[in-house]
C-alpha positions in Angstrom: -13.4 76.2 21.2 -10.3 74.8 23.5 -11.9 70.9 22.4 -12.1 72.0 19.0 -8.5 72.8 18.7 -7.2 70.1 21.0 -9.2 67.8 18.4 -7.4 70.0 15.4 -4.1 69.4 17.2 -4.8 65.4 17.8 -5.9 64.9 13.8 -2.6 66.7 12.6 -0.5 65.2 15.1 -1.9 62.2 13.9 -1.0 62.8 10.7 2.7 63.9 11.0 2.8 60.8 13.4 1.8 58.6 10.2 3.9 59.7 8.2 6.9 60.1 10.1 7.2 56.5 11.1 6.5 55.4 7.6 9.6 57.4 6.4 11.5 56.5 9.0 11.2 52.7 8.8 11.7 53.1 5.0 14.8 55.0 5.4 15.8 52.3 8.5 15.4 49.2 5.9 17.2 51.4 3.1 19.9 52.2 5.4 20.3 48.2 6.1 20.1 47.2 3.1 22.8 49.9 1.4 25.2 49.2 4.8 25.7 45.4 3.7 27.8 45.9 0.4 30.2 48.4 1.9 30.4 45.6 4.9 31.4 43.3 2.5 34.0 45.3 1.3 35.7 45.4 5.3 35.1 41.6 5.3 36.6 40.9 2.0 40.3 43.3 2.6 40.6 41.8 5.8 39.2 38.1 5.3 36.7 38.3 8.2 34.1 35.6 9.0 30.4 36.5 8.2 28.8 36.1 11.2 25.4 37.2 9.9 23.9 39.4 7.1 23.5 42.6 9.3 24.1 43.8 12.4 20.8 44.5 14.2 22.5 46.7 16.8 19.4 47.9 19.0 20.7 51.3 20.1 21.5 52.2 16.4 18.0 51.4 15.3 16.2 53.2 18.5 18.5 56.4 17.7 17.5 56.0 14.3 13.6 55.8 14.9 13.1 58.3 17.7 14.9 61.1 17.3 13.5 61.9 13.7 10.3 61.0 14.6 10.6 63.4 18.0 11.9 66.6 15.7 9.0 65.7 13.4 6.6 65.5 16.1 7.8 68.7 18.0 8.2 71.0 15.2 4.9 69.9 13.8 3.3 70.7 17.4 5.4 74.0 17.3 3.7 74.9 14.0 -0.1 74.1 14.9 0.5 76.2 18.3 1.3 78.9 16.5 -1.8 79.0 13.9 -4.2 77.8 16.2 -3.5 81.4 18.2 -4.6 83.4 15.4 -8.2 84.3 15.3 -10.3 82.2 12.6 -11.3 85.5 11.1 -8.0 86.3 10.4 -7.3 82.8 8.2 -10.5 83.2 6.1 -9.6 87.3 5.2 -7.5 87.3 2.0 -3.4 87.8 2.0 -1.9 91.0 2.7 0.8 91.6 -0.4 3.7 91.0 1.7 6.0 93.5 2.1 8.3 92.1 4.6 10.7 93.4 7.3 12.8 95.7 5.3 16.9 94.8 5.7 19.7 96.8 6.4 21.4 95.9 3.4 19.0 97.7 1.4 20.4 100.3 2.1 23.9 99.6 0.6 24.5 101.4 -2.8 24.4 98.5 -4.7 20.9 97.6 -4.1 19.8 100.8 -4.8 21.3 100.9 -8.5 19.2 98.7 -11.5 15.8 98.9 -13.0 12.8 97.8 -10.9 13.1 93.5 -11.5 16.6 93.8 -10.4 15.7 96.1 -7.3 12.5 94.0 -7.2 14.3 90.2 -6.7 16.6 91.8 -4.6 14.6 93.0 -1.7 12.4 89.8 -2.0 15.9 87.8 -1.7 17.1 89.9 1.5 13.7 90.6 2.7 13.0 86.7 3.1 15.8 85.8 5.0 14.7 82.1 6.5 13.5 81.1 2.9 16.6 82.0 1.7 18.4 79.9 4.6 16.3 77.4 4.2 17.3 76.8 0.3 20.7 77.1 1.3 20.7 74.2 3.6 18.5 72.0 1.5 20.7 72.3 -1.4 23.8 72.0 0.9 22.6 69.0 1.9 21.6 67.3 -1.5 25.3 68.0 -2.5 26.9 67.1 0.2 25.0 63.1 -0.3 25.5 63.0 -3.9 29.4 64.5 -3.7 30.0 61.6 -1.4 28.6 59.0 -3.8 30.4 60.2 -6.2 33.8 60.5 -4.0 33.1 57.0 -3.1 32.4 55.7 -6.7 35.8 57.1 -7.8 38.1 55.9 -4.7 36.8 52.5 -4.9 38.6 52.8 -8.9 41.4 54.7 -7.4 42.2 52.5 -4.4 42.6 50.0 -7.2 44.7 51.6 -9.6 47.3 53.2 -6.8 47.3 50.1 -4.6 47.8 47.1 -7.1 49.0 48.9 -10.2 51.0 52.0 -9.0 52.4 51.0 -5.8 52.4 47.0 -5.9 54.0 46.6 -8.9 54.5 42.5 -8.1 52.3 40.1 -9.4 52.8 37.4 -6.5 54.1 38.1 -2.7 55.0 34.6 -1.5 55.5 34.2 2.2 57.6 31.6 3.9 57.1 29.3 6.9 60.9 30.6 8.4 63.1 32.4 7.3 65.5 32.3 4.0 68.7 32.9 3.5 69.8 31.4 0.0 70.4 33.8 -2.2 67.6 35.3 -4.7 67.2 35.0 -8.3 67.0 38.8 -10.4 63.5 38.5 -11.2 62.4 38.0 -7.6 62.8 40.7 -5.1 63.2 39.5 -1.1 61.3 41.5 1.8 61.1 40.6 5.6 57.8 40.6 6.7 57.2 41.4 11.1 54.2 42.9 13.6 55.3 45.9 15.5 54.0 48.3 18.0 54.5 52.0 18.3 55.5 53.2 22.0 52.5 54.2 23.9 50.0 52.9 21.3 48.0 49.9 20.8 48.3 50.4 17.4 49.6 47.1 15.2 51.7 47.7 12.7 52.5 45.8 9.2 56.9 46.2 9.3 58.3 45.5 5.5 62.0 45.4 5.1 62.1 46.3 1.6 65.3 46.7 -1.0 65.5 50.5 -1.8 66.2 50.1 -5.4 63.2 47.1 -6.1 61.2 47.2 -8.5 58.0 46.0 -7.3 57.1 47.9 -4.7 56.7 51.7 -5.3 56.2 53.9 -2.5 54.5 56.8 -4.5 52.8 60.3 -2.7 51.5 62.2 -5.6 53.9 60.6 -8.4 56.9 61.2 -6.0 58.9 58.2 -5.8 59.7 57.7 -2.0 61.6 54.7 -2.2 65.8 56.4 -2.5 64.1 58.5 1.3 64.4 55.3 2.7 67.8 55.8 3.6 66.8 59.0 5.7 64.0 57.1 7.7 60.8 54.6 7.1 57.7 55.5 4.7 54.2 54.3 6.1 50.9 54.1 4.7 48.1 56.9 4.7 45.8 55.0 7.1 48.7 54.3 9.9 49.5 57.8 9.3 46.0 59.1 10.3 45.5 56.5 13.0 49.5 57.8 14.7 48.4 61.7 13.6 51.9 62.2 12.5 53.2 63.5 9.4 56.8 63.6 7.3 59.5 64.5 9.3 58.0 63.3 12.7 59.5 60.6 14.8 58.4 57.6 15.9 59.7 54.8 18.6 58.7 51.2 17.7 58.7 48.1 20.0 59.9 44.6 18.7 57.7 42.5 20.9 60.0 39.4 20.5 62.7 41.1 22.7 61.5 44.1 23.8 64.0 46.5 22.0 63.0 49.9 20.6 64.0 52.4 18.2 62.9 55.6 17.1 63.0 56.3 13.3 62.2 59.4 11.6 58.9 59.6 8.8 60.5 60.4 5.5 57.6 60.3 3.7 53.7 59.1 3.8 52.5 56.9 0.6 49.3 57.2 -1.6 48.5 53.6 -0.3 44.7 53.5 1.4 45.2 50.1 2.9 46.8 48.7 6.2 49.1 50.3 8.5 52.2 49.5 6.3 55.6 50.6 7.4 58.5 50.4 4.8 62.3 50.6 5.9 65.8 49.0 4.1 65.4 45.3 5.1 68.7 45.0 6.4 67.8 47.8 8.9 64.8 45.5 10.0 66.4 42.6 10.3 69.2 43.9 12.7 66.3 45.1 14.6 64.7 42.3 14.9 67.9 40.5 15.5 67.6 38.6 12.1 70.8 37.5 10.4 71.5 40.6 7.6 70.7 38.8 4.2 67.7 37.2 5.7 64.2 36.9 4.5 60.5 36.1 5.3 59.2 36.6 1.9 59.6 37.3 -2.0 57.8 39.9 -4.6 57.7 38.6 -8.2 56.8 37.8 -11.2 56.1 34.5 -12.3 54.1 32.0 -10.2 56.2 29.9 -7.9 56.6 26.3 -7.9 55.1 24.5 -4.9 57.3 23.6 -2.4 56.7 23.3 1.3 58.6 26.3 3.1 56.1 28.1 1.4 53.4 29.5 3.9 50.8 31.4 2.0 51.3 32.4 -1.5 49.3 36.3 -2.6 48.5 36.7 -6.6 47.5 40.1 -7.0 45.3 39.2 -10.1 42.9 37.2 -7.7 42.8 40.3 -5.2 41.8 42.4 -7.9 39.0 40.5 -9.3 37.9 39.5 -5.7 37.4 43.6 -4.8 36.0 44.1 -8.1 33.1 41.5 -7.5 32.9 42.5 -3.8 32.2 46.2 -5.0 29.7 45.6 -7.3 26.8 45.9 -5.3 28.6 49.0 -3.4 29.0 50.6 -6.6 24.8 50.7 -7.2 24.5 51.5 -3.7 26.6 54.7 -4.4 24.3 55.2 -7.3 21.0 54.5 -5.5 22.6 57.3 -2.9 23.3 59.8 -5.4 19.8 59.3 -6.7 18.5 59.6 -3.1 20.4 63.3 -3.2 18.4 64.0 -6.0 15.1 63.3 -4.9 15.7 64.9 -1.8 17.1 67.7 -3.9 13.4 67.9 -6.3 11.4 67.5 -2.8 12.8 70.1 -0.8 13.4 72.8 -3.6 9.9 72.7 -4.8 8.2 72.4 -1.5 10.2 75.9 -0.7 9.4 77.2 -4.5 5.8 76.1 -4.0 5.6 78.0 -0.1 7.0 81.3 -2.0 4.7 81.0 -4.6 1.3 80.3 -2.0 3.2 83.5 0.3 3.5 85.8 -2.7 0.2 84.8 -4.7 -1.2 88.5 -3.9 1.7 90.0 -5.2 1.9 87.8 -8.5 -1.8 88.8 -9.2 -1.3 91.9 -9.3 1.7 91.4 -11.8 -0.5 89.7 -13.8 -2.9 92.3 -13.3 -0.4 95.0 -14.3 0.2 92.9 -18.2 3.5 90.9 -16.7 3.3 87.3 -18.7 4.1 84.1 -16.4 8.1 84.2 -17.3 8.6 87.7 -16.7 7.0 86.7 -13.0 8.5 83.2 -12.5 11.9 85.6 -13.0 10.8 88.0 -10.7 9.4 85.9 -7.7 11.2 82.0 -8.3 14.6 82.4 -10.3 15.6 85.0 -7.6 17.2 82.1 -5.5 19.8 81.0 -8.0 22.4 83.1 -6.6 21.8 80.9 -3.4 21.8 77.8 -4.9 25.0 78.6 -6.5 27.1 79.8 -3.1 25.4 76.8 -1.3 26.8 74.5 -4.1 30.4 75.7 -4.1 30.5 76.3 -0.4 28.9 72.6 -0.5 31.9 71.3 -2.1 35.1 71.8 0.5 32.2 70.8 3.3 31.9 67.0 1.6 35.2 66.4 1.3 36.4 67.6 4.7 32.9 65.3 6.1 33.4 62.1 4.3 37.8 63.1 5.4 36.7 62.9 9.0 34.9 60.0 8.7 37.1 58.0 7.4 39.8 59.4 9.9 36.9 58.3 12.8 36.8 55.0 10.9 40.6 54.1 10.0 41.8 52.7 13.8 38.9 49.9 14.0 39.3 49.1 9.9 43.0 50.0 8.8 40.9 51.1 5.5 41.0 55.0 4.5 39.9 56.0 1.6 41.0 59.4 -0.6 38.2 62.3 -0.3 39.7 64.4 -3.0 37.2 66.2 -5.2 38.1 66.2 -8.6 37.1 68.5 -11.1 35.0 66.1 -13.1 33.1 65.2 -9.7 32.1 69.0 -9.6 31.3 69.8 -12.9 28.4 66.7 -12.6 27.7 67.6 -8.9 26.9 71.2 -10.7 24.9 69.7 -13.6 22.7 68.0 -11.3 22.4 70.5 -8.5 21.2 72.9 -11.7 18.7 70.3 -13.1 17.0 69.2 -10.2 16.5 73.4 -9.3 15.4 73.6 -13.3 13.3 70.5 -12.2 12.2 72.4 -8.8 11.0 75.9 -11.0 9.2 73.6 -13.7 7.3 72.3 -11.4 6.4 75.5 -9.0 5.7 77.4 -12.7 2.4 75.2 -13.0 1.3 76.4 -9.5 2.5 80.1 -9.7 0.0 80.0 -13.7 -3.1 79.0 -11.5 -2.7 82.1 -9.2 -5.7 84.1 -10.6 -5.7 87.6 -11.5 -8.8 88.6 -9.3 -6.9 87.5 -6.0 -5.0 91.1 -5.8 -8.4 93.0 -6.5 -10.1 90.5 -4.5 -8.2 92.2 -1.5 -8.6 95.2 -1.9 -12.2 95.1 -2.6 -12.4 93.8 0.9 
């Protein structure tokens, strides 16, 4: 008997072994395949040389192989441990009708009130307390991948429109060789361009002596215009302010690493701007700290093209960077949309492998239903719909949980990239996250109705004939 389970245990084992490493390495080439477009979006912002396609990191790919395939292989060993121990007798007798380990909370007042479906799909709700869990967690996972594709779909459109439409009003940023001091036509705004360093951080930082009053640059944070707070301190970016962990009103001390001089200015405000660690101040504030004469200049936002001359250094047309990240994202965009239908899948999967498990658990108890003159609808109510309240708290719960995830990893992220996207949720994002979450549990009952019509109506007399 001990070789006939040991050979049980090997064939299963065997099994789960199969198919675990075919999933695996189908999610491992996937998960390469989808990395490569938001790569290209890193490479593109911050003109980095493509070294190769993808980066076969070893350790990644070992992580990514053995542990699920270990949890697979363990729990599936776990599982057959467990019904090898009962005696074959026991398997081949027909199903007790479940009853279940009744719950404290039926004894609340509220579960005692209501006709007998309502009293009935509430003690099978409360009564089956890891089914229960388990729905939870499936569908708080499927929304929590497709509420990040769908964050990330609309923050790739929003970086766009508050970056080079909102905030960087110019058209061209031209950059000189040295510095300028002639004086500037109306139409074109002058800014002095510098690295600094905070105190006690290896942080870079992007220093742009700005005019308060231009019109091409627009320090916005929620349709506030931060520009006149520039005379009570400096306004930096949202990425720089993540990487410092400082917020308005804090003070900072930065380092002039061309003569060692510091100075500690106060945050007056943080901008909606998701790229770089920016730090805006009057110019003539920046120049005395850099020890620049007061009118001077590195640079000018503007309009109309400039004419080629040769003090000109580098020469940035915002038209260009716009089509440049629209092309880059194109692929990232159907990558978002191949993970959203990834969420969905896994969504229909889980959902009806639970609805199908309740079904097989509680065939006894649907038979005699049957038995009893209740049609197929009145039981699919009874025994499958009794889940939706769960779905619906795991959804809504779901939703803070994906935006405070993806938050923190971008915040993880922004040091090494100087790239953060905004993890808002916006309405629209949950009414579709709810649409689909609904569907694909629709989708998840449809199919579990066809198994719950072929329980028989002789199983419940079967058993109590025996």
């Amino acid at each position: 008997m001990d070789t006939e389970k040991m050979s049980y245990n090997a064939i299963i084992l065997g099994y789960a072994w199969v198919i675990g490493l075919v999933g695996t390495l189908g999610g491992l080439i996937a998960g390469a395949g989808l990395s490569v477009p938001l790569s290209n979006i890193y490479a593109n912002y911050f003109n980095l040389p493509a070294l190769s396609l993808f980066d076969w990191n070893p350790m990644v790919l070992v992580i990514g192989l053995v542990i699920p395939l270990s949890l697979l292989m363990v729990l599936t060993a776990f599982v057959i441990h467990r019904s090898l121990k009962t005696e074959p007798l026991t398997l081949l007798r027909p199903k007790e009708i479940p009853t279940g380990k009744k719950s404290w909370l039926e004894k609340l007042p509220f579960f005692q009130k209501g006709g007998f479906i309502r009293r009935f799909r509430l003690r099978l709700m409360v009564r089956s307390k890891a089914r229960s869990f388990y729905i939870f967690i499936g569908v708080m996972f499927s929304t929590i991948l497709l509420l990040f594709g769908l964050i990330t779909y609309n923050s790739m459109d929003q970086l766009v429109e508050t970056t080079y439409k909102d905030i960087q009003t110019y058209q061209y940023a031209v950059h000189y060789k040295s510095l300028q001091t002639d004086n500037t036509e109306d139409a074109v705004s002058p800014f002095t361009k510098n690295e600094l360093s905070v105190e006690d951080n290896e942080v870079k930082i992007n220093a742009f002596g700005i005019e308060k009053d231009t019109e091409y640059v627009q320090l916005l944070a929620e349709e506030e215009l931060l520009n006149p707070h520039l005379s009570e301190g400096v306004v930096i970016s949202a990425p720089l302010a993540t990487i410092l962990g400082v917020s308005e009103g804090d003070s900072i001390t930065l380092e002039n690493s061309l003569n060692d001089d510091t100075i500690t200015v106060e945050i007056a405000g943080i901008a909606d701007l998701y790229i770089g660690n920016n730090l805006y101040m009057p110019r003539s504030e920046l120049n005395s700290f850099l020890g620049f004469p007061g009118a001077a200049y590195s640079g000018t936002f503007q309009e109309e093209a400039p004419t080629a001359s040769e003090e000109i250094y580098m020469v940035e047309d915002k038209q260009k960077a716009i089509a440049s990240f629209e092309s880059t994202t194109g692929a990232t965009r159907a990558s978002v949309a191949g993970m959203a239908v990834f969420a969905i899948l896994i969504g229909v999967i889980v959902l009806t492998l639970l609805t199908n498990l309740i079904v097989e658990e509680n065939s006894p108890s649907i038979s005699l239903f049957k038995v009893m003159g209740y049609q197929d609808k009145e039981i699919s109510k009874l025994v499958l719909s009794v889940y939706t309240p769960i779905v619906l708290l795991s959804y809504f719960i779901s939703i803070p949980l994906a935006s405070l995830s993806l938050e923190q990893t971008m915040n993880t992220l922004v040091k090494e990239t100087g790239f953060l996207m905004p993890t808002d949720v916006a309405w629209w994002m949950a009414a579709i996250g709810f649409v689909v979450i609904m569907l694909t549990y629709w989708l998840s009952l449809t199919l579990s109705k066809r198994k719950l019509k072929n329980v028989s109506l002789q199983e419940a007399l079967k058993k109590y004939q025996d």
